[in-house]
N, CA, C and O atoms as a GROMACS GRO file, in nm:
protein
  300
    1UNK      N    1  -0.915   0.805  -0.319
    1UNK     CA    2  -0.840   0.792  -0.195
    1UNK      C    3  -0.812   0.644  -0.169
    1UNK      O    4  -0.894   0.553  -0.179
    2UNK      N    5  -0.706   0.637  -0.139
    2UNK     CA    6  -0.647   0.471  -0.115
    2UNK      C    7  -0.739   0.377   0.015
    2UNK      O    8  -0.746   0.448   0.115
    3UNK      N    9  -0.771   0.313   0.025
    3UNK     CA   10  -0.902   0.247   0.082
    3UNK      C   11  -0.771   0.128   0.190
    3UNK      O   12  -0.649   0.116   0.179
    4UNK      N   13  -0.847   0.078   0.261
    4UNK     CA   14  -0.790  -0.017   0.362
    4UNK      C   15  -0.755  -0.161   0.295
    4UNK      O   16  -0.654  -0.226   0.322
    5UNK      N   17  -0.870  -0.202   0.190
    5UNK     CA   18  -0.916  -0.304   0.104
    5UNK      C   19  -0.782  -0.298   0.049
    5UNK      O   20  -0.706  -0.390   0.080
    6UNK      N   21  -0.727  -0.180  -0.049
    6UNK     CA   22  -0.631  -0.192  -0.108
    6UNK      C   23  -0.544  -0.208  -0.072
    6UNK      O   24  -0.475  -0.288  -0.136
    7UNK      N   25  -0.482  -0.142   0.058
    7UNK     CA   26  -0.389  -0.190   0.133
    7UNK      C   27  -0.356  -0.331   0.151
    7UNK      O   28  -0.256  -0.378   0.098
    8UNK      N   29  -0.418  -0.387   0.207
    8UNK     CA   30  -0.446  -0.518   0.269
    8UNK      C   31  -0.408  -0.593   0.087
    8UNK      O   32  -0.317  -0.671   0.060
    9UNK      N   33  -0.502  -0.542   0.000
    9UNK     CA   34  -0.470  -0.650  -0.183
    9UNK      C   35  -0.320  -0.631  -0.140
    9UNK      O   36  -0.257  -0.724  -0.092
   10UNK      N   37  -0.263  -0.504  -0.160
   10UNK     CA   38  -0.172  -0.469  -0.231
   10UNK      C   39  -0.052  -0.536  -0.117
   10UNK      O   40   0.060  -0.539  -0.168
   11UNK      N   41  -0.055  -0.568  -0.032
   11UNK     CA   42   0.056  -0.595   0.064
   11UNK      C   43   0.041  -0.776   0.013
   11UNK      O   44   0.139  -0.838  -0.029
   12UNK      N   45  -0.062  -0.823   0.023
   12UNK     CA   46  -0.093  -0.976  -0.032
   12UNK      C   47  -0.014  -0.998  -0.124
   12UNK      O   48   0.083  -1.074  -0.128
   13UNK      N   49  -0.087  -0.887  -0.250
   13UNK     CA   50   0.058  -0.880  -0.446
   13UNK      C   51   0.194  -0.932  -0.395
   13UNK      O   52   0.248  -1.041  -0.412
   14UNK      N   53   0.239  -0.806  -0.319
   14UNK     CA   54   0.377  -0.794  -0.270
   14UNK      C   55   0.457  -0.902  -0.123
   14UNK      O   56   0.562  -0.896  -0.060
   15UNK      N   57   0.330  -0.996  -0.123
   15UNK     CA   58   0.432  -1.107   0.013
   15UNK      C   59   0.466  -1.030   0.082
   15UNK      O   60   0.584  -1.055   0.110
   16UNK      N   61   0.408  -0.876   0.170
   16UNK     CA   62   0.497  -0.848   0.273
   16UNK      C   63   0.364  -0.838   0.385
   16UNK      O   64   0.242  -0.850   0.371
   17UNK      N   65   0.472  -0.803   0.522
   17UNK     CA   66   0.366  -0.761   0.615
   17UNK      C   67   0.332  -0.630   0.666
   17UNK      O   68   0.358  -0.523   0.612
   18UNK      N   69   0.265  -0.648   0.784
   18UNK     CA   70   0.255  -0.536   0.784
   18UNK      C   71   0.368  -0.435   0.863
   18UNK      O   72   0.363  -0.314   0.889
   19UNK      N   73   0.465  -0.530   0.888
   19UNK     CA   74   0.609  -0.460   0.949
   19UNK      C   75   0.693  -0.418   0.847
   19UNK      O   76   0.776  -0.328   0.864
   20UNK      N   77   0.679  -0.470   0.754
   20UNK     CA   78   0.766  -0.438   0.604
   20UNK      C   79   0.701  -0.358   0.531
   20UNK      O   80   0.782  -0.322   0.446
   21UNK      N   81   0.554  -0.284   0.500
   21UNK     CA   82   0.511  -0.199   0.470
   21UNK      C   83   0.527  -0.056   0.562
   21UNK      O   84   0.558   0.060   0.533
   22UNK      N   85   0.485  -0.130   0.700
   22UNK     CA   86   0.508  -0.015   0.772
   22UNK      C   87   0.659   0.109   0.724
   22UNK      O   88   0.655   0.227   0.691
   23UNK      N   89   0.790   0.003   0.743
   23UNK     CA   90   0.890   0.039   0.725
   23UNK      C   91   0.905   0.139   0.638
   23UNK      O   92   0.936   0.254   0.668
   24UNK      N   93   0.868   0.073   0.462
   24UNK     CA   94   0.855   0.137   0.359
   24UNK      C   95   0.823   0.282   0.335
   24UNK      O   96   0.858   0.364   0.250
   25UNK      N   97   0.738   0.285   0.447
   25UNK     CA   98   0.623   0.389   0.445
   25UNK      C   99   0.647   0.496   0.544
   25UNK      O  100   0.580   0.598   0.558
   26UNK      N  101   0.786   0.449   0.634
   26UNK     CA  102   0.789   0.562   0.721
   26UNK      C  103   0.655   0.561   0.812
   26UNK      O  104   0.587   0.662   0.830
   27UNK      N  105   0.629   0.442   0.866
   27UNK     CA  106   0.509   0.502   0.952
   27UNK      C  107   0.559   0.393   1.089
   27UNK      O  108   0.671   0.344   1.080
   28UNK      N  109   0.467   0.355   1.221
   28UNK     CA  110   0.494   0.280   1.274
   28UNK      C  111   0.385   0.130   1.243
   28UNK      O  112   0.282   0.148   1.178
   29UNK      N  113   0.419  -0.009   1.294
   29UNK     CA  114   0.317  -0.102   1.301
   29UNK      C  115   0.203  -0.079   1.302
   29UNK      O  116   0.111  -0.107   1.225
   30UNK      N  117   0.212  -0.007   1.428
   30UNK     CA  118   0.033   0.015   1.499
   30UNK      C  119   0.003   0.144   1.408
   30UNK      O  120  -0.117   0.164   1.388
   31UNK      N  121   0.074   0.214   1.363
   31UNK     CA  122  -0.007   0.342   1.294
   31UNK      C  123  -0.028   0.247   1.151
   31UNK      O  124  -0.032   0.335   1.065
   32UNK      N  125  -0.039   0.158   1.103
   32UNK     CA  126  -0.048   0.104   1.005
   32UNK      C  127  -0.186  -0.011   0.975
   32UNK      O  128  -0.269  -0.029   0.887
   33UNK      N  129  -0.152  -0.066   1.093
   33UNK     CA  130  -0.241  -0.169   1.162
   33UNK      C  131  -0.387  -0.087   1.186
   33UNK      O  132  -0.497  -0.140   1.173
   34UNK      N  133  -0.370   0.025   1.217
   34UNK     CA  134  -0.519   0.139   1.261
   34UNK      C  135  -0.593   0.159   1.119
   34UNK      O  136  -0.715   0.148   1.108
   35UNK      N  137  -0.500   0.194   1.000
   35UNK     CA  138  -0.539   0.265   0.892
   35UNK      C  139  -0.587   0.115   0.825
   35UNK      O  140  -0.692   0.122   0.761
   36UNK      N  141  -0.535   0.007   0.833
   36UNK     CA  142  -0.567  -0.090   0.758
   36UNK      C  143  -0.704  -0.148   0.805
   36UNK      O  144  -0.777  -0.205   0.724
   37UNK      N  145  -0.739  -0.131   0.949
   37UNK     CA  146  -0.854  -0.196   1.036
   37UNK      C  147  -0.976  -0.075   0.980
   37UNK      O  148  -1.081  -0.068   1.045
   38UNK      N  149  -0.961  -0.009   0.892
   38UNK     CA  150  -1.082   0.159   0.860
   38UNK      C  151  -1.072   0.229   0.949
   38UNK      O  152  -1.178   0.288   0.976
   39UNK      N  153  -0.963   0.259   1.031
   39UNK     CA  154  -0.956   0.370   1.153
   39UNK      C  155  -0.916   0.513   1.073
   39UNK      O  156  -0.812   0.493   1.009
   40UNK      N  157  -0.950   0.604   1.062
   40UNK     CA  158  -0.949   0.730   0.970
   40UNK      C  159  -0.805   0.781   0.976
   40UNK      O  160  -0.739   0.784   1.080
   41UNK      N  161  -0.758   0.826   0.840
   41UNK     CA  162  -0.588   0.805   0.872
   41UNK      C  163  -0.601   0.987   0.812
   41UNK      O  164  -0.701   1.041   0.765
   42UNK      N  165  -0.473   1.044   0.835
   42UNK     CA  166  -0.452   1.177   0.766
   42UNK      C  167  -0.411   1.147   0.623
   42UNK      O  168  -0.363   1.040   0.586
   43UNK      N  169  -0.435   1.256   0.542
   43UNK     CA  170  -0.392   1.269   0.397
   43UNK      C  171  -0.224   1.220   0.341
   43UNK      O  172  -0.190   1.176   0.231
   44UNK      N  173  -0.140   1.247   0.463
   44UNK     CA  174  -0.044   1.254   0.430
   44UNK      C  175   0.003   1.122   0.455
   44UNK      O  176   0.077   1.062   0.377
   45UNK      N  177  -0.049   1.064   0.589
   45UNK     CA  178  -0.019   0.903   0.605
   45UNK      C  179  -0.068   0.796   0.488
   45UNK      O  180  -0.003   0.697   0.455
   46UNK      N  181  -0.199   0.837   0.431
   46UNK     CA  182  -0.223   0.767   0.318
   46UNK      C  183  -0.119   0.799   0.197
   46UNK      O  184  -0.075   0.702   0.136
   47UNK      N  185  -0.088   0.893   0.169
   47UNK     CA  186  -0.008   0.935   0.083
   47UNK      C  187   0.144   0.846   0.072
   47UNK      O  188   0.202   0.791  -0.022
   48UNK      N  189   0.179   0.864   0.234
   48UNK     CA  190   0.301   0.773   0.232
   48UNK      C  191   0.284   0.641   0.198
   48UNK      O  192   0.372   0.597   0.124
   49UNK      N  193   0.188   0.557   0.234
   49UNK     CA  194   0.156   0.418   0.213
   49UNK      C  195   0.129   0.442   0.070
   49UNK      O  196   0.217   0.377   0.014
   50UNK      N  197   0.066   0.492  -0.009
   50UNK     CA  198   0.089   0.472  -0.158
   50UNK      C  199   0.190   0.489  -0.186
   50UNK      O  200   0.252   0.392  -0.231
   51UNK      N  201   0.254   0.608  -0.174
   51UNK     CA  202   0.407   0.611  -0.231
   51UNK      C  203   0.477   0.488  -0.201
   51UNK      O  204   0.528   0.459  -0.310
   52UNK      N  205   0.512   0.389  -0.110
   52UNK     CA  206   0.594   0.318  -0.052
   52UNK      C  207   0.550   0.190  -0.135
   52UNK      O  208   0.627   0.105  -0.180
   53UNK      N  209   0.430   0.193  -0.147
   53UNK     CA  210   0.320   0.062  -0.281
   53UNK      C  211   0.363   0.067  -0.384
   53UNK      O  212   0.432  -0.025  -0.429
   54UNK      N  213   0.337   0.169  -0.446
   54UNK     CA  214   0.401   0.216  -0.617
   54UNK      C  215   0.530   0.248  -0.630
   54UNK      O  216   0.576   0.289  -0.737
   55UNK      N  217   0.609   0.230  -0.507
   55UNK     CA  218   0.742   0.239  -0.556
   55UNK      C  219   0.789   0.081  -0.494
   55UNK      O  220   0.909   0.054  -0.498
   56UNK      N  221   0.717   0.006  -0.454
   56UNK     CA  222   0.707  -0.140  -0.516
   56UNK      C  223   0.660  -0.243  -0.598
   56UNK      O  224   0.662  -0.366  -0.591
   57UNK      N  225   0.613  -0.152  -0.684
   57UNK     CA  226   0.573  -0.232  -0.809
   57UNK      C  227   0.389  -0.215  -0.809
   57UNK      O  228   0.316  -0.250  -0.902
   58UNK      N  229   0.351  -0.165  -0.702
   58UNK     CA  230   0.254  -0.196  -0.714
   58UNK      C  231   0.148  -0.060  -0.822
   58UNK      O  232   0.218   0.021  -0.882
   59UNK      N  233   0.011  -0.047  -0.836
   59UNK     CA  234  -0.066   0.000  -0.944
   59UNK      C  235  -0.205   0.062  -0.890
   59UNK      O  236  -0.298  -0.016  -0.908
   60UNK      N  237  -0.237   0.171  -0.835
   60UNK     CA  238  -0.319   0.186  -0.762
   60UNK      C  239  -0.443   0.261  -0.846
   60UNK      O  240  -0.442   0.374  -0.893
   61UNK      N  241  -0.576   0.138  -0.849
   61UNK     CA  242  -0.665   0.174  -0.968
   61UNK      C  243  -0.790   0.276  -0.916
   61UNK      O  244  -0.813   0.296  -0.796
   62UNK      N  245  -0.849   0.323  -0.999
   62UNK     CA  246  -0.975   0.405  -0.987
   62UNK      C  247  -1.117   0.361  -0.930
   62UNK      O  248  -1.205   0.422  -0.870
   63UNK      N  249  -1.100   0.200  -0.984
   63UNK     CA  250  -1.209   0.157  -0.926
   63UNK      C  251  -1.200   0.104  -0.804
   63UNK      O  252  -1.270   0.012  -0.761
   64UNK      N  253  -1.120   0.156  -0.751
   64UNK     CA  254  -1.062   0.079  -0.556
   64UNK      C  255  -0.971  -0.061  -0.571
   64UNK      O  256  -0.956  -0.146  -0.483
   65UNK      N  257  -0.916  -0.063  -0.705
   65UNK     CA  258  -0.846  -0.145  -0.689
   65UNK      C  259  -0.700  -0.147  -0.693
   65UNK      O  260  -0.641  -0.042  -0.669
   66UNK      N  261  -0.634  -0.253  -0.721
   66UNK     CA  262  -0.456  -0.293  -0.716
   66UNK      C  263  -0.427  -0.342  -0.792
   66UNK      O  264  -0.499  -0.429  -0.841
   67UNK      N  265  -0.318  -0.317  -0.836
   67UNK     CA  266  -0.257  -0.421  -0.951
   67UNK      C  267  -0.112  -0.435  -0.975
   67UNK      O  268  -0.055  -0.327  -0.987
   68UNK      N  269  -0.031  -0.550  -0.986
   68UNK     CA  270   0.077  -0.540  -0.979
   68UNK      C  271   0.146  -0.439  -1.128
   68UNK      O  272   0.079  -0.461  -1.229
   69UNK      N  273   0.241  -0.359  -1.147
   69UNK     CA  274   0.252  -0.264  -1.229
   69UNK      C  275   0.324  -0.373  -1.330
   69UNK      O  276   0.401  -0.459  -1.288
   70UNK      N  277   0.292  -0.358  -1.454
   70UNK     CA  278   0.324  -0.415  -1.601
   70UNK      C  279   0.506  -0.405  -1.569
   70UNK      O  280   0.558  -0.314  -1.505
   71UNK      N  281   0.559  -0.490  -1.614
   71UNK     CA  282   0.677  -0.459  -1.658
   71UNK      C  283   0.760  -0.548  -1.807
   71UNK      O  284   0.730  -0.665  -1.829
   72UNK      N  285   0.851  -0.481  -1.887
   72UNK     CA  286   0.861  -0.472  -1.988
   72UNK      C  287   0.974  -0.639  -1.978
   72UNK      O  288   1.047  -0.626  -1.880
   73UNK      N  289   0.990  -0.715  -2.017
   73UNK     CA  290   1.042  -0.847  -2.023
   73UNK      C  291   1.160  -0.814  -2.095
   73UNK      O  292   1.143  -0.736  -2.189
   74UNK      N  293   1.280  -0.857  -2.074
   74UNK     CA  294   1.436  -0.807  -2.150
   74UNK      C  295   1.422  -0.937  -2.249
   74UNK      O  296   1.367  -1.045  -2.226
   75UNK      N  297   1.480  -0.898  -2.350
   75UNK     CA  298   1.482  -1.028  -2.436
   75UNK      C  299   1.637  -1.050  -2.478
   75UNK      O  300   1.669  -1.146  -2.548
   0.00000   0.00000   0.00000
């Protein structure tokens, strides 16, 4: 399950805030701001904040971590 920790890495990776994740994610500021502070979020709100992560590049690991996603270099 996507953790607050990761949130918080994964918005750092990506230079945004938490108004520009919010957006991403279909959620509001403050409903964002709650889930990121460990305030207990629903399945589906976490769900959206990953989706909105990994469809910015980001890599969401097993061991509670983040990672920006590999990408292939054009030559």
């Amino acid at each position: 399950m996507l953790t607050a920790a990761q949130i918080r890495g994964a918005r750092a990776m990506l230079q945004i805030g938490q108004v520009e994740l919010a957006k991403l994610a279909g959620l509001s500021k403050t409903g964002l701001n709650h889930v990121e502070n460990g305030n207990d979020a629903r399945r589906s709100t976490l769900a959206a904040i990953q989706a909105a992560l990994e469809a910015a590049g980001i890599e969401i690991l097993e061991d509670n971590g983040v990672r920006l996603r590999k990408t292939l270099s054009a030559k």
